[in-house]
N, C-alpha and C positions, 0 to 999 in steps of 0.2 A: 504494500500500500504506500503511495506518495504522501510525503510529509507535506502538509497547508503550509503555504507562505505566511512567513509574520506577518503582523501589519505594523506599520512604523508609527509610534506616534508625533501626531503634527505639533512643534511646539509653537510655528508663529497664530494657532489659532490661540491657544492659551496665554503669549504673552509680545506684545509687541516688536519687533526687531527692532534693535535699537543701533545708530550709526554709531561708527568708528569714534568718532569724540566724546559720544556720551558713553559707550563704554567704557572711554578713557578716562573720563571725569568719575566714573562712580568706582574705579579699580584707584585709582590715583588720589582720593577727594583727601585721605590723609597727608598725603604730601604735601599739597596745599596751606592745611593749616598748620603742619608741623612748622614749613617753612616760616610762616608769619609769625610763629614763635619765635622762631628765631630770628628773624630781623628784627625785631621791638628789645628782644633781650641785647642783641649788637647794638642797639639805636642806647639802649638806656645805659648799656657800660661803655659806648664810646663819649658821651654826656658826662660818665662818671670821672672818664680821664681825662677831659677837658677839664673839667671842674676842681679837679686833683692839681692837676697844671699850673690853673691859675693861683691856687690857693697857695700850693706850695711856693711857688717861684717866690712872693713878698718877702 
């Protein structure tokens, strides 16, 4: 007796295909904010050695 062919199932019925970037965005979305961590924390310790600078130099 011949084995039935599976049926495959459709997943763009069940969930939108989504383009290339927004996969990107939602694989990536941490990068994002990690980085903006870290630029604020660069931003408020380069403020700190400016501030150190001037203070000391008197």
């Amino acid at each position: 007796m011949a084995k039935k062919p599976r049926r495959m199932r459709s997943t763009s019925v069940d969930q939108p295909q989504l383009t290339a970037e927004q996969q990107f965005q939602q694989e990536y979305a941490y990068v994002i904010k990690d980085l903006r961590q870290i630029f604020i924390l660069a931003g408020i310790m380069f403020v700190v050695l400016i501030t150190l600078n001037l203070i000391l130099q008197s």
